[in-house]
VOLUM-820687 format. One record per residue (C-alpha): x, y, z; residue in three letters. Coordinates in pm, whole numbers, plus 32768, in hexadecimal, padded with zeros to 4 digits. Example, Ala and Ser with C-alpha at 12.3 -4.5 7.8 and 13.67 -1.06 7.14 Angstrom:
2
84CE7E3E830CALA
85577F9682CASER
END
This chain:
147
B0DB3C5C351EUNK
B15F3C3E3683UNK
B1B33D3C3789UNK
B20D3D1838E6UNK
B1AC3E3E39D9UNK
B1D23E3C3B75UNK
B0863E023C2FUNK
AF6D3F1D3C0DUNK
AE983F573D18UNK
AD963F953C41UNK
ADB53E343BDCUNK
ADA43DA53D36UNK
AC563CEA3D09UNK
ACD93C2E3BDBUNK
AE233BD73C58UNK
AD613B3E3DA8UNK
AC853A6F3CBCUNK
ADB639D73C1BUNK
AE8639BD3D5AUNK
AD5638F03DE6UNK
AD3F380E3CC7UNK
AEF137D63CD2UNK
AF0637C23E72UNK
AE0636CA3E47UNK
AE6C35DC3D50UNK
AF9E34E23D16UNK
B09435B13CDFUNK
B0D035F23E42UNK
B11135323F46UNK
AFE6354B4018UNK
AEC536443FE6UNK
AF0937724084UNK
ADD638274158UNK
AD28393E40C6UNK
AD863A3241EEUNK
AF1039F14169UNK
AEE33A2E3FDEUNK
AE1F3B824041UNK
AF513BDF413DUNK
B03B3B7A4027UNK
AF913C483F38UNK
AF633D824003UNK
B0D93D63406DUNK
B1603D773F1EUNK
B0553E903ED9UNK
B0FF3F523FE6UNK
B2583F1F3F5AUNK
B2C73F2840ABUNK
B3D13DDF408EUNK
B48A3D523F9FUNK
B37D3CAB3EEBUNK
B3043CF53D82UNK
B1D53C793CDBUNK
B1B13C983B6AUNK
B0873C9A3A79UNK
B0A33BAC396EUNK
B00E3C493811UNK
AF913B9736BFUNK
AF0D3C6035B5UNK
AEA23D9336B5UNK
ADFA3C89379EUNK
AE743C3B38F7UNK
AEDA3ADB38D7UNK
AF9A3A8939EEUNK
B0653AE53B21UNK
B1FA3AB13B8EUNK
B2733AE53CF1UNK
B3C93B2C3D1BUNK
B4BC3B573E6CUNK
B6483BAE3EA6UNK
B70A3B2F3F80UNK
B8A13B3D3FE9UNK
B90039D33FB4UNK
BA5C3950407EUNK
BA9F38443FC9UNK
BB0C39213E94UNK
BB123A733F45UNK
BA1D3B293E80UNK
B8E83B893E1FUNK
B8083A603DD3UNK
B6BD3AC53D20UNK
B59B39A83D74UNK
B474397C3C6DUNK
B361393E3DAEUNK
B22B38D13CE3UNK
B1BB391B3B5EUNK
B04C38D43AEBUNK
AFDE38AD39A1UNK
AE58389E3967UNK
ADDE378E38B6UNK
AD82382A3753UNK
AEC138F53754UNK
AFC737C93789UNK
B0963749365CUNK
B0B338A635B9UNK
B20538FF362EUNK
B1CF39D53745UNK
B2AA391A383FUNK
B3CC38EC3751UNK
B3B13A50371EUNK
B37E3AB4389FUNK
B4F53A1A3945UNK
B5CC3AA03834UNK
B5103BFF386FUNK
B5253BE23A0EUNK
B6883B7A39F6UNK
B6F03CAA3924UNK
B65C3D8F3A30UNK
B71D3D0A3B42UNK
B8913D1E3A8CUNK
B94D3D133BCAUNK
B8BB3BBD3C45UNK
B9BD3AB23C7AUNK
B8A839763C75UNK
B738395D3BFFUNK
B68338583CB5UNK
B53D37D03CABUNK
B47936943D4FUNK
B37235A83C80UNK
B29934663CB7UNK
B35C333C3C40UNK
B21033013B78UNK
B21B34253A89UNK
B2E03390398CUNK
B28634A93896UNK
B2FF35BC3994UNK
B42934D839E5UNK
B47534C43841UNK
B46E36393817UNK
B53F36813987UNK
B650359F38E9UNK
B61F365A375FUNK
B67337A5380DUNK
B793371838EDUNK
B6F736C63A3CUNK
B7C9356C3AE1UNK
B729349A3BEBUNK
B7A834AE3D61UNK
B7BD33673DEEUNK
B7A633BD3F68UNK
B66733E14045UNK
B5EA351F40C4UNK
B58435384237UNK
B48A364042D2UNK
B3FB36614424UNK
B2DC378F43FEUNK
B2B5385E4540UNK
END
């Protein structure tokens, strides 16, 4: 069975452990330091901006984690709803849980105009189930300059 609940703080250790292991590995960009992942963490703990983290369940077990933002988007003047990161442990993948997990998120935002989400041009699988649930590829470079 799979459920999706926001972040517990009584879960914080476990969602750290798996936020280490995900910042860490290919699926992002670069690594991202230790001191960032706990800020991350404690800010959506807070619930103080418009970031939501969500606990990933198989079977009663906490399998996972999705991050999810909002955002007022011009070029479609609305509400664009952006799937930050999802992590999948190891023993849990390939059971359904993140087929299961978009559908779900999307119904709880029903007045979003765009879901969005970014992936490593290497995850094929990821990439195969993005384009199964109706994600299309952008074909324009994104810029950032971090203060």
């Amino acid at each position: 069975m799979v459920e999706f609940k926001d972040f517990q703080k009584k879960n914080r250790q476990e969602l750290l452990d798996m936020m280490m292991v995900f910042y860490k590995s290919d699926a992002v960009d670069e690594p991202i330091a230790d001191n960032i992942i706990k800020k991350l963490l404690d800010d959506i703990l807070k619930g103080e901006y418009q970031i939501r983290g969500i606990e990933l369940y198989y079977d009663s077990k906490l399998a996972g984690f999705g991050i999810i933002t909002s955002y007022y988007t011009s070029e479609i003047a609305g509400t664009t709803v952006q799937f930050e990161d999802v992590y999948i442990k190891d023993e849990y993948r390939s059971k359904g849980i993140g087929r299961k997990y978009f559908p779900s998120m999307m119904k709880e935002y029903p007045n979003a105009s765009r879901f969005r989400l970014e992936v490593a041009p290497e995850n094929e699988r990821a990439i195969k189930l993005y384009k199964e649930l109706g994600f299309e590829k952008l074909d324009y470079n994104q810029m950032i300059s971090d203060m």
